[in-house]
N, C-alpha and C positions, 0 to 999 in steps of 0.2 A: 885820318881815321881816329876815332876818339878812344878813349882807354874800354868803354863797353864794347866797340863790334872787335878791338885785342882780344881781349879777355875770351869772346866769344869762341875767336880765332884758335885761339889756343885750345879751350874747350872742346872744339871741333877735333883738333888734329889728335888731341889725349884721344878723343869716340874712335877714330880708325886706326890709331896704332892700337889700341886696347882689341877693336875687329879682328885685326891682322897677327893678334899676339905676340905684338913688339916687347921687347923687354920692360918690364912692371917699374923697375924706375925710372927707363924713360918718358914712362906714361905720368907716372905723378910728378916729374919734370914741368909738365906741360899745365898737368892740373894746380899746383903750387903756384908756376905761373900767373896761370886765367886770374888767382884767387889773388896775389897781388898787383896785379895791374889795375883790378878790381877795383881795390881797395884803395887804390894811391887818391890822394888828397889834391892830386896836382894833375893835368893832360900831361902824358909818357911825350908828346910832341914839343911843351915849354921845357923837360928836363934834355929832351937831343938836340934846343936850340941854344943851349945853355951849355957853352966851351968852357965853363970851371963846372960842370958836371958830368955825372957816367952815371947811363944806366946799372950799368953792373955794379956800382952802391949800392944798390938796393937790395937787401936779404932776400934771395929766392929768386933770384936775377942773373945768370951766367951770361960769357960771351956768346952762348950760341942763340938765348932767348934773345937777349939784348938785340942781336943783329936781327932778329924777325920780326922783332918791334921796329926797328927803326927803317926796313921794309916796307911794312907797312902802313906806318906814319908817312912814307913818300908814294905810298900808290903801287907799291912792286908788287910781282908776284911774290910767291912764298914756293920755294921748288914743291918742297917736302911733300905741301898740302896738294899741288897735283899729281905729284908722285900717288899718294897715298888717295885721292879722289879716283882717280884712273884704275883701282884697284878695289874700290867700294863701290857700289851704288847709295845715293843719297836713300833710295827707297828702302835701303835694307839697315842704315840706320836707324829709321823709325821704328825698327822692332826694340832698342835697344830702350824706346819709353817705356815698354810696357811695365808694369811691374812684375818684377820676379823672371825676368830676361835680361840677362847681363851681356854684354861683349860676347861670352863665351860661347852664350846658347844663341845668339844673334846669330853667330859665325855659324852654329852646328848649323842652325835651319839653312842657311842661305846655300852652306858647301854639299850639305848632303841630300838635300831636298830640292835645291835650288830655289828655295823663297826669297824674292826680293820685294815683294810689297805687302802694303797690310791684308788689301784683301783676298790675296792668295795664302795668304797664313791662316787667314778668316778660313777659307775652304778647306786648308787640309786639317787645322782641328775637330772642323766640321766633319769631316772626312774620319776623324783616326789615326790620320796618318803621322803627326807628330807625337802620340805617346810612344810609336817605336823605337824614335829615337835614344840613345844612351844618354840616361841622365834627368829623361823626361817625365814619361808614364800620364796617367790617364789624371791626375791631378794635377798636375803642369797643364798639362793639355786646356784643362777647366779654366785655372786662372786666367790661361793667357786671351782664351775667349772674352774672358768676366774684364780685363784692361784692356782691350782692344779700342775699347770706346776714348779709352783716356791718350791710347798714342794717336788716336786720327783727331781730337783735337788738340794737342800738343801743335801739330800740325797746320793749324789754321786759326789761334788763338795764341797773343804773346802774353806776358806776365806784364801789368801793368807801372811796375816799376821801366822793364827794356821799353814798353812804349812813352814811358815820360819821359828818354833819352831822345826819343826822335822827335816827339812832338814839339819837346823844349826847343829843338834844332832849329826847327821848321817856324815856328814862332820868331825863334832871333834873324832868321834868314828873311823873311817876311815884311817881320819891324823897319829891316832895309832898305826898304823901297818907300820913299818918303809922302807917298798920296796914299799910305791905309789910314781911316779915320776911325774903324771898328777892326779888331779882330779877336776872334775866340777858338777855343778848342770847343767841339760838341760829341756826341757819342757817347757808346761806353766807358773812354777815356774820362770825358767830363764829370761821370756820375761815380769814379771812381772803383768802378768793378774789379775785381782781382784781375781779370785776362780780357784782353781787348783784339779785336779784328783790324779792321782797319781803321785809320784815322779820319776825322772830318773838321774838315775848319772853315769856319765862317768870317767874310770879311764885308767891309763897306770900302769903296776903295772913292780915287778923284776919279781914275781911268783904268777899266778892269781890264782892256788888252796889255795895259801898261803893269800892271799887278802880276796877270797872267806870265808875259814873258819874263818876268823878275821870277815870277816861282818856277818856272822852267831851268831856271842856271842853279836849283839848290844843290850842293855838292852830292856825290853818291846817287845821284838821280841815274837808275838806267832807264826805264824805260818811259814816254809819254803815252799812259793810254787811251787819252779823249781828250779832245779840247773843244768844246763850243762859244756860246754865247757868254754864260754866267758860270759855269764849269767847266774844271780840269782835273782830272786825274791821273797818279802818277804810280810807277813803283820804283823804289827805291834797290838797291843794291843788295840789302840784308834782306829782300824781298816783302817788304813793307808797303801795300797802298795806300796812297795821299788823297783824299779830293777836297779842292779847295772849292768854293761857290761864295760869289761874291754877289752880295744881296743889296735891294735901296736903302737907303739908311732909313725910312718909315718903317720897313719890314725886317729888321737887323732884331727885335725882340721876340719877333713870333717867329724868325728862321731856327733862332738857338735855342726857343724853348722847345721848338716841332726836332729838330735834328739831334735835342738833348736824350730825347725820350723818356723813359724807355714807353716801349710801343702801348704796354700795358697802361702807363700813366697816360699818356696820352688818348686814350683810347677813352678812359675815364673824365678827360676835361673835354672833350668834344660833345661827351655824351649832357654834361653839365650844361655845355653851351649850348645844344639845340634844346634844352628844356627853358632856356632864355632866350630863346628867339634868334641866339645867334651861330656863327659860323666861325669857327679858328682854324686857318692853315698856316702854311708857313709865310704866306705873305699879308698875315694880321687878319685882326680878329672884324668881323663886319655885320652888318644887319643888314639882310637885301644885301644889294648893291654896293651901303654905306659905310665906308673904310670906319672902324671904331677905334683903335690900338694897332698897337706892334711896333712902335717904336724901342721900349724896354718889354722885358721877360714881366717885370712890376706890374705894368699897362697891360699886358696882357690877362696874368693871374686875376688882376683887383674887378675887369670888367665880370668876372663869374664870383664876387665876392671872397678871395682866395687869397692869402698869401704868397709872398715869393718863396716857393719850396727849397730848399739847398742840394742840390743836384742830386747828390750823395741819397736820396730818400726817394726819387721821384720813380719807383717801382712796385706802385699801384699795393703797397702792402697796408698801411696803415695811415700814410700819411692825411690822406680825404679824413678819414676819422678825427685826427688829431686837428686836425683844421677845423670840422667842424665843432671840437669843442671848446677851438680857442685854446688850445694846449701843444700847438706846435713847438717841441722841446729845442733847447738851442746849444745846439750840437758841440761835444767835446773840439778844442782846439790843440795843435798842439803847444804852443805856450802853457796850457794847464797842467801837461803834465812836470812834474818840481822831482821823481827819480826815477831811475833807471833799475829793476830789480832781474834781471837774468844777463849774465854777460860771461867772459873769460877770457883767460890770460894765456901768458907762456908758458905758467906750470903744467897744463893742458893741451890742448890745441889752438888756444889762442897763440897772437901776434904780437901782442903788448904787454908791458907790467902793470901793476894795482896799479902803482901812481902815475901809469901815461893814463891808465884807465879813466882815472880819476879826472887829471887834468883836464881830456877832453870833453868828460862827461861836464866839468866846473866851465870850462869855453863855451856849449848849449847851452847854461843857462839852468841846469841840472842841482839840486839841495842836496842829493845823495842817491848813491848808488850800492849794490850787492854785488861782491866779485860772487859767482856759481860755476866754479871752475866743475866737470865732470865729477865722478865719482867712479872709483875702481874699477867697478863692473865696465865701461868703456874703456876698455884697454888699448883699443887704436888709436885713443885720444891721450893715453897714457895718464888716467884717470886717478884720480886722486884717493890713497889708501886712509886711513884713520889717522894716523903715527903725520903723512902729508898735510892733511886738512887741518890738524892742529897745530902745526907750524905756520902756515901759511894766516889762521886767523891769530896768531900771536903777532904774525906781522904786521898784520893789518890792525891790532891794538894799541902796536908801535907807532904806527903812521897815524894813527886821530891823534895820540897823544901830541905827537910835533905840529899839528894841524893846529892854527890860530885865526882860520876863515870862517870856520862855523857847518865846513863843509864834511859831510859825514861817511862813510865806507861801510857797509854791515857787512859782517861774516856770514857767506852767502853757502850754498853749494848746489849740484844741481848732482839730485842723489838718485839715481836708477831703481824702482819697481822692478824686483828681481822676478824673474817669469816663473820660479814657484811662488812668488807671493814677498812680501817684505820687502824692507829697506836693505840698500845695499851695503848702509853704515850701519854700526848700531847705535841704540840710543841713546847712550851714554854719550855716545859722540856729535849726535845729532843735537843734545842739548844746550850744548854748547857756542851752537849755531844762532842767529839772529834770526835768519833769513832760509828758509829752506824749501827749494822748486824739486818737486817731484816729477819724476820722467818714464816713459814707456820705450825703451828703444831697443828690446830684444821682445822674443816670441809675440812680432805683432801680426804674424797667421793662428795666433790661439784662439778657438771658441770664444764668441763672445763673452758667455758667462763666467768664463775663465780670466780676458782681459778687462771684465768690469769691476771683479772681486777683487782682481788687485789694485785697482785703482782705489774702490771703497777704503781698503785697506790702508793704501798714504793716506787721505783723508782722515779718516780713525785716528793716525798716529800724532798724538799731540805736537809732534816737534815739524810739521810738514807744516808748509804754509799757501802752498798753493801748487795745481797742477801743471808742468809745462808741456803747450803744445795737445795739448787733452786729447786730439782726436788721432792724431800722427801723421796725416798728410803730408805729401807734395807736390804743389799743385800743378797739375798737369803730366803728372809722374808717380804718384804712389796716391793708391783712394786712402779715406780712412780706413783706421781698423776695427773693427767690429766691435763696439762699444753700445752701453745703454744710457745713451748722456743723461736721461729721464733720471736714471736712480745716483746718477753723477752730481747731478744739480740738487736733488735733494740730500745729498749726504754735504754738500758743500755748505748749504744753507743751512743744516745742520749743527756741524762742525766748525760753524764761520771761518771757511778757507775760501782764496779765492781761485777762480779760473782764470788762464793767462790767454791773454790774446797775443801772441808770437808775431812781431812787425817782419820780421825776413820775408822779404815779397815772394817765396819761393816756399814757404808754410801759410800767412795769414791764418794761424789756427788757435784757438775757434775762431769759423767762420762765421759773417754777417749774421745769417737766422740763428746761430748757435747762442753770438754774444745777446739778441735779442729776447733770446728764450731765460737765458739768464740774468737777464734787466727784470724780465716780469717777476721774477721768481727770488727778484732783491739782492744777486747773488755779486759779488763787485768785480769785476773784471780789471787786472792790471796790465798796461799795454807794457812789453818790454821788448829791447832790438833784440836781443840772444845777442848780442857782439861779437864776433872774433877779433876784431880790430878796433882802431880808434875811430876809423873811419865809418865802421861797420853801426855807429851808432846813429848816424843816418838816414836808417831803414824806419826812426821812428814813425815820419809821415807814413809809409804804408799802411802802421799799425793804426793811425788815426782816420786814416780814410774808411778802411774798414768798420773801425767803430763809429763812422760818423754814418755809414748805409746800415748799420744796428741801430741808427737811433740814440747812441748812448753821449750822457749829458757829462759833466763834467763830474755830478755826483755821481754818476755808475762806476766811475773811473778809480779805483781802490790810487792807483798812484799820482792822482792828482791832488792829493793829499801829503803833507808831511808825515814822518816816520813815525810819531807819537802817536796822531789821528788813526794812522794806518795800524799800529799794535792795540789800537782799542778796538777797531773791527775786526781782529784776530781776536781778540778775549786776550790778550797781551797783557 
């Protein structure tokens, strides 16, 4: 088992001891856990093969995680988690996505009402019958209607970070089998969507019974659910479907551009093609009868006068436009980006110091980074007071000075929008700063008019330098909060501040249409991992996939620029 379905694991068992009201630090036991196994740089299975090492090295690692990891690195069960399954139902975890339903109120519904699934919860809000409860009322009631949507696709849609964990799998297990001559990822995966259903992969093989039985032995495989001629489908263990479809090598470019989609694009090049006389399916493009392409995705596009789209755009938005003006933009990489401006450390809730921070960020490939350790106002983060923040950048003045790389640190912070309005520092303090992300993380059930004011407000504040996470999501777990990005984007273009696009595959925020509204509108979007770890830096890809389905070029990119560049489109 790899260190993500761990991490998982653990995550799981924090959700039902948290159901069951297990004591509160054994739960963050578990979550601590999840969040280093996560984060480990190395498979938890090379550190238990390794007799000069111990898990329980590892900070936030005891003997009793240790021994559940190394469980289920050999396949065991885990007692605890059927102890504790046998005493949940899976379906009554799903209430725990909603927003603004925690463990506690999970537990109430299921113990006092007997609710164990969504759509019975659907019915007694409908009903009434949950503002009874203590603790509820008829505005609870409301919300939990208003997210219902978001825990039933929770449900049936992963985070496309957990599915590049299997897909990656699935591709190395694949490459093993010494007659594939093509193989691809296709789908939502491929086009890089935030949340992905199932998988699809296209292959060309020597002998597809031969291919086929080889994807039949993938590890964690339980179940086969189809096997034919040219397809097989599978589901996995963490309840993941496979379908693999092994295509002739003539048709290997119209299979992955037809299976790429999405359905909308698609829909659009067929329509192209019957105005030329011809036909594209998945087994190439024809005239009559007369096979024309499909060899490549290239051969395909070029026969309707078209270029090769980059998956990432192929969602019937703009892209036909851009094609036809001969202005198809060529999409941010992430090699362009040269720093890293939202991250944290140990002072905080981070894992690391400035200079592991550092380091790892100088090992990417990185020119400079901004430590944005919390601000005050996050006190579970143990956030950073005035009297704090100015020690912490005197250190960080100390550490350029010993620096003879060229490599740079800005005094960063990530300063809370207090929910009457203002900065959570003052500005005396704030000016002192190089670097300053502005954050929403309390009162984000306020009136909209309420949480856009304040946001106008960091924008206003000369010493702010860009918003983080603008909208507040989680994806698949918390909507946005009720915001007017319209008057956001104009007070930013304004103020020349920039918006952040938050790479954690669990925000990507702003999203795709958001970052693209703010392309038109010139506004410069910086992608940053938010780090808690070394490892955590990472996540950048996310951030670039996302800005690459926005459309955004390397100039939209405020940090793909160096620091000097970057303080002049601040007015610096």
């Amino acid at each position: 088992m790899d260190n993500a379905r761990i991490a998982d694991t653990f995550d799981h068992i924090a959700d039902l001891l948290e159901f069951t009201a297990a004591n509160p630090f054994r739960v963050r036991a578990y979550r601590n856990g999840a969040r280093t196994v996560r984060d480990l740089g190395e498979p938890a299975a090379d550190i238990l093969a390794d007799e000069n090492r111990k898990l329980t090295d590892i900070d936030g690692i005891g003997k009793d995680l240790a021994g559940k990891i190394a469980a289920l690195v050999a396949g065991d069960r885990v007692p605890l988690l059927d102890e504790l399954t046998a005493k949940v139902p899976e379906s009554a975890l799903a209430m725990m996505r909603i927003p603004g339903v925690g463990p506690k109120k999970a537990a109430a519904l299921f113990k006092e009402l007997g609710i164990a699934t969504l759509d019975e919860l659907r019915a007694a809000c409908e009903a009434g019958r949950v503002r009874g409860l203590k603790g509820f009322g008829a505005k609870t009631e409301q919300t939990i209607l208003a997210g219902l949507s978001l825990a039933e696709q929770a449900d049936v849609r992963m985070l496309w970070a957990e599915a590049d964990v299997e897909a990656q799998r699935v591709l190395a297990h694949l490459r093993g089998y010494p007659g594939v001559r093509e193989l691809e990822m296709a789908g939502s995966y491929r086009r890089g969507r935030e949340t992905v259903g199932d998988l699809d992969v296209l292959a060309v093989a020597d002998d597809v019974d031969a291919l086929m039985d080889h994807f039949g032995k993938l590890d964690d495989l339980d179940t086969v659910i189809g096997r034919g001629d040219t397809k097989m489908s599978v589901r996995l263990g963490s309840g993941v479907q496979i379908d693999l479809r092994v295509v002739p090598e003539e048709s290997f470019g119209a299979a992955l551009q037809y299976f790429t989609g999405s359905k909308d694009h698609n829909v659009a090049v067929r329509s192209l093609a019957k105005k030329e006389g011809l036909k594209i399916n998945e087994y190439g493009v024809y005239r009559g009868d007369e096979y024309v392409a499909g060899r490549t995705e290239k051969d395909v596009y070029a026969t309707l006068g078209l270029p090769l789209f980059p998956p990432e755009i192929r969602e019937a938005r703009r892209e036909f436009d851009w094609a036809a003006a001969g202005e198809l933009p060529k999409l941010i990489e992430a090699d362009d980006i040269v720093g890293d401006l939202h991250m944290h450390t140990h002072a905080t809730d981070g894992r690391a110091s400035i200079e592991e921070m550092a380091a790892a960020a100088k090992k990417r490939g990185l020119r400079f980074i901004a430590i944005t350790d919390h601000s005050k106002r996050v006190s579970m983060a143990n956030g950073l007071d005035a009297a704090r923040a100015l020690a912490q950048w005197k250190e960080i003045d100390e550490i350029n000075a010993r620096a003879d790389d060229g490599f740079l640190i800005l005094k960063g912070i990530e300063c809370d929008i207090l929910e009457k309005g203002g900065m959570d520092l003052p500005d005396d303090v704030l000016a002192e700063a190089d670097w300053v992300v502005a954050s929403v993380h309390y009162g984000q059930n306020q009136p909209r008019e309420q949480i856009t004011e304040r946001i106008l407000g960091a924008l206003e504040n000369p010493h702010v330098s860009a918003i983080a996470h603008p909208t507040g999501r989680i994806v698949n777990r918390r909507k946005p909060y009720e915001v007017d990005l319209e008057a956001v984007f104009a007070a930013a273009k304004k103020h020349h501040k920039f918006l952040e696009l938050n790479a954690n595959p669990h925000r990507l925020d702003l999203d795709d249409v958001a970052c693209a509204a703010a392309k038109d509108r010139g506004i410069p979007i910086v992608i940053n991992t938010d780090a808690h770890s070394t490892e955590g830096l990472g996540v950048l890809r996310n951030g670039i996939l996302q800005a690459r389905r926005a459309g955004l070029t390397k100039q939209d990119v405020a940090n793909a620029r160096g620091w000097t560049q970057m303080k002049k489109l601040l007015g610096k």
